[in-house]
ZAMARGU-4260 file (C-alpha; in steps of 0.2 Angstrom, whole numbers, plus 5000, padded with zeros to 4 digits):
<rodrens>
0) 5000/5000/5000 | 5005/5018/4995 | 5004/5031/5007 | 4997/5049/5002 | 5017/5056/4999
5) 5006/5073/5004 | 5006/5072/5021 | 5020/5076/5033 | 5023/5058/5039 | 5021/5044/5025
10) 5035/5032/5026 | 5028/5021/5038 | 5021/5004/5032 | 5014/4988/5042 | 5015/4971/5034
15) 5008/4954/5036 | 5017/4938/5031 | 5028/4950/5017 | 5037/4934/5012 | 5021/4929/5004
20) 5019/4938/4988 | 4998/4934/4991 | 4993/4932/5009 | 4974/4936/5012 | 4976/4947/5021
25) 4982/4961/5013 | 4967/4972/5018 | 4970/4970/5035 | 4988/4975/5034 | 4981/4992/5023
30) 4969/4997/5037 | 4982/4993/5050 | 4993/5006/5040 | 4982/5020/5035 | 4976/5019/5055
35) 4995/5021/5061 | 4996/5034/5048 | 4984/5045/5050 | 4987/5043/5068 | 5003/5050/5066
40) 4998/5065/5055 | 4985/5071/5069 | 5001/5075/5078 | 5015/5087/5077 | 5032/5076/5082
45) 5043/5088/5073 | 5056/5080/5059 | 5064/5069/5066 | 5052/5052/5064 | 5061/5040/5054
50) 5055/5026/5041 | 5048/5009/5049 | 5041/4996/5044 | 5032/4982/5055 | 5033/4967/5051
55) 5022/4953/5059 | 5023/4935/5056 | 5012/4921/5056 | 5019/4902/5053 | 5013/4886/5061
60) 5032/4883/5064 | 5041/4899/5070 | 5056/4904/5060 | 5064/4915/5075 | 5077/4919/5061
65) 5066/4931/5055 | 5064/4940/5071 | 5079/4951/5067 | 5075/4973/5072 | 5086/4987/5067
70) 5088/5003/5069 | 5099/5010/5053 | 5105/5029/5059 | 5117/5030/5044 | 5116/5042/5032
75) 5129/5037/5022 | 5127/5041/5001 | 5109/5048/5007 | 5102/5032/5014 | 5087/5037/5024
80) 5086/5032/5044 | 5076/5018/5046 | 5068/5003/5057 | 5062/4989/5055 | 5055/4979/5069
85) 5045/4961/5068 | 5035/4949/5079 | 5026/4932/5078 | 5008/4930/5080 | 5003/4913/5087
90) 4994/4905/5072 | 4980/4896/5079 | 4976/4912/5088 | 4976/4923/5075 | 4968/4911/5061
95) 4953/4908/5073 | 4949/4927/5073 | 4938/4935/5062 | 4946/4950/5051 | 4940/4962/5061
100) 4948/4955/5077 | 4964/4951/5066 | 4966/4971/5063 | 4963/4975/5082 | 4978/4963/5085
105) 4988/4971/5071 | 4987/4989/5079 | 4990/4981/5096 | 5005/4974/5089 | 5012/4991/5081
110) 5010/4997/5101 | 5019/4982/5107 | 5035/4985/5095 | 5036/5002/5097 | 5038/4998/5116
115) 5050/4984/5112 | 5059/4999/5104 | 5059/5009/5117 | 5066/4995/5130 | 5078/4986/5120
120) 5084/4995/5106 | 5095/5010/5101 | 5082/5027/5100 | 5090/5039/5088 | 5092/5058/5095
125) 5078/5070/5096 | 5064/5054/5092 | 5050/5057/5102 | 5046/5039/5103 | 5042/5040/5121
130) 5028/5053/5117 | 5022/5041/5101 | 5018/5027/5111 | 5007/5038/5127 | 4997/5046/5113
135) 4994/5029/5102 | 4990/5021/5118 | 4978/5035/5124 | 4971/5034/5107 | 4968/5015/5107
140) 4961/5016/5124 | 4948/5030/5118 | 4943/5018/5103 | 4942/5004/5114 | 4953/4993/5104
145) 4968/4993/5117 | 4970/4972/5124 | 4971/4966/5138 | 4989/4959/5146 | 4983/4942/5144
150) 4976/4942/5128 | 4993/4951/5121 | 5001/4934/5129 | 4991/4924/5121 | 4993/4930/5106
155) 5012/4940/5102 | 5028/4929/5101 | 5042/4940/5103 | 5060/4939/5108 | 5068/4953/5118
160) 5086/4954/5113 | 5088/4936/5103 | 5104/4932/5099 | 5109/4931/5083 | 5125/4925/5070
165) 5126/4930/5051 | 5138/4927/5038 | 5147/4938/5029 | 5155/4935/5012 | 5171/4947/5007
170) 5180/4939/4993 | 5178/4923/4983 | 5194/4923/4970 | 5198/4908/4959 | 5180/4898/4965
175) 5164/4898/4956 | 5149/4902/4965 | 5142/4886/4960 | 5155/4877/4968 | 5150/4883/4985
180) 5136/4868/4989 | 5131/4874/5004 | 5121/4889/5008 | 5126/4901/5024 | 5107/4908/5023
185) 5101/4890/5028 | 5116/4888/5042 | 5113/4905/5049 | 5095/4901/5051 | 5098/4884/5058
190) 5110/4892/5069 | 5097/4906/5074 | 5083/4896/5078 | 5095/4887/5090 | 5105/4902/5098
195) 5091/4914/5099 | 5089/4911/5117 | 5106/4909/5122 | 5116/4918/5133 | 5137/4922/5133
200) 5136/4938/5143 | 5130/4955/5142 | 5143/4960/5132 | 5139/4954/5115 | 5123/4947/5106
205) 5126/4950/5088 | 5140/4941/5081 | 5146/4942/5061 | 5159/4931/5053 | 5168/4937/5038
210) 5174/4923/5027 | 5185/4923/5012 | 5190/4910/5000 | 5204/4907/4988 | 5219/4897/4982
215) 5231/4902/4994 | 5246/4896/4981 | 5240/4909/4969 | 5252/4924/4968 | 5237/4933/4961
220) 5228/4929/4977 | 5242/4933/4990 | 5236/4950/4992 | 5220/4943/4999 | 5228/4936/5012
225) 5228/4946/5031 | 5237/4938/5043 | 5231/4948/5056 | 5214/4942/5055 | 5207/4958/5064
230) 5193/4957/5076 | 5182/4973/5078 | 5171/4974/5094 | 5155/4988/5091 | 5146/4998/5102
235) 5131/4989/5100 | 5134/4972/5106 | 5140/4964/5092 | 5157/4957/5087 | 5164/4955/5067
240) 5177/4940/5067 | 5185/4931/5051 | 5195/4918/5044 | 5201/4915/5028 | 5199/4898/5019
245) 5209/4888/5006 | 5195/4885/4990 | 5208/4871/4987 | 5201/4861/5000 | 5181/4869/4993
250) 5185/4858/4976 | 5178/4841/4972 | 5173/4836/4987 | 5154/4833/4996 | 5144/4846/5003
255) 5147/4838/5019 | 5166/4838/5017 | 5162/4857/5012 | 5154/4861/5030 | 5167/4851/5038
260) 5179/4862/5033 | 5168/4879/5036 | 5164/4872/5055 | 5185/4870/5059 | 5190/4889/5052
265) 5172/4896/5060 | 5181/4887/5079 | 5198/4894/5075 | 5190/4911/5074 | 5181/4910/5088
270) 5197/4905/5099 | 5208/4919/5094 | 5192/4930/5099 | 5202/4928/5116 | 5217/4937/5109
275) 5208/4953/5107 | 5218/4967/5112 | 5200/4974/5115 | 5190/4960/5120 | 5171/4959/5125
280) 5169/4962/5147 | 5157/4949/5149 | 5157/4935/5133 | 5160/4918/5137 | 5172/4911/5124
285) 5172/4894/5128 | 5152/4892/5130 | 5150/4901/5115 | 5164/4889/5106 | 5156/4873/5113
290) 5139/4878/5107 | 5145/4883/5090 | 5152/4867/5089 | 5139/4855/5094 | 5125/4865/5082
295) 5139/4863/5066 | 5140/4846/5070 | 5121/4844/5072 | 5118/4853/5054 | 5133/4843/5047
300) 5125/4826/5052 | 5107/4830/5047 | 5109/4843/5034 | 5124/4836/5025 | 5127/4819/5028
305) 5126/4807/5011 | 5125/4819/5000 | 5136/4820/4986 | 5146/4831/4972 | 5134/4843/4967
310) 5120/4840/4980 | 5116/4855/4990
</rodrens>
């Protein structure tokens, strides 16, 4: 749905199952929209209000993976601030409603991740999100659409501060894609779904692992090769580690042999996380090391076991 680009506050959008190109339930997600909207545009909150979109989920089995917030402050090449924020429904809940009771449970939601915003993630200068969620609570209270405490825990599934791994690819030199037969999307969602209740300390809760790989006999390639491996720790509990692979040992072989291979650079990465010269307060290494391992050995036995050349 297009918002009127007239009015002072339009980049604001609410969707329901977007991974679906048609859900059924588009119009509920519209009147969910134009209700926030509007709302919005009955106030003056001054210029700072920044693009979000709402996402809500509803899957018979939950993909937790998909429960991934941000809060992007950069500006960079004139890249708009933006935010994106997501919760479950439980799905026998929601699909035993009728469409009018669905859309009370959409706006309920929007309230609910905007406070989720306001307890657990970063809140940009000068947003007035605070005063966002008094008004759009008093306003849901007047229209008698506000639920109550146990019908909102009933009926959202959402993580607070899940903790979450994702790949990051830097180089591929002297490999074709193609002979990459596994896929980090599916890993890191396997690996989600299983971490996102973890705990290694207060310190981080974001973790990205930069991987590169090429023929490290190449002359070509040696310039690719860091052998400092650095290891950057952010401000907003997260940590970027890396390690550097040989595609030599990427050729010809199984898939399995393929995420083998992944598994025993990702562990080596993670110990040298304790030769940080600026290392994380509160992160427990070891635990996170043991976990990592068991998980990559889970996905390697029931993922990639007996499957050949080619198979991915």
């Amino acid at each position: 749905m297009q918002n009127d680009l007239s009015k002072k506050y339009y980049s604001f959008f609410v969707r329901l199952n977007s991974f679906q190109k048609e859900s059924g339930i588009e119009n509920i997600s519209e009147k969910a929209q134009s209700f926030y909207v509007n709302f919005l545009n009955d106030h003056d909150y001054g210029d700072n209000l920044m693009s979000t979109t709402f996402n809500f989920l509803i899957e018979k089995e939950i993909d937790f993976n998909r429960q991934d917030d941000y809060i992007s402050t950069s500006c960079y090449l004139g890249i708009p601030k933006t935010a994106c924020l997501t919760l479950h429904f439980d799905y026998n809940y929601f699909q035993n409603c009728n469409d009018t009771n669905k859309y009370i449970l959409t706006i309920n939601g929007i309230l609910l991740l905007l406070n989720h915003w306001n307890e657990n993630l970063k809140i940009p200068k000068g947003n007035p999100l605070a005063e966002i969620i008094k008004d759009f609570t008093d306003l849901l209270k007047a229209e008698n659409l506000l639920l109550s405490d146990d019908i909102k825990s009933k009926v959202f599934i959402k993580l607070k501060n899940p903790f979450r791994f994702s790949f990051m690819q830097h180089h591929f030199h002297g490999i074709k894609e193609n002979e990459i037969l596994f896929s980090t999307s599916q890993i890191s969602r396997f690996l989600n779904n299983h971490l996102c209740n973890a705990d290694f300390g207060k310190s981080i809760n974001k973790v990205y692992f930069s991987y590169d790989v090429f023929n490290f006999d190449n002359s070509s390639a040696k310039k690719y090769i860091d052998t400092e491996k650095k290891y950057q720790y952010g401000k907003d509990k997260d940590l970027c580690f890396m390690e550097q692979y040989n595609s030599h040992y990427f050729l010809n072989v199984s898939k399995y042999d393929q995420v083998v291979y992944l598994h025993k650079g990702l562990l080596s990465a993670i110990l040298r996380i304790k030769e940080m010269k600026r290392k994380p307060k509160e992160f427990n290494v070891d635990k996170f090391y043991n976990e990592i391992n068991r998980l990559m050995t889970d996905y390697e036995e029931n993922y990639c076991r007996n499957m050949g050349f080619g198979s991915s």
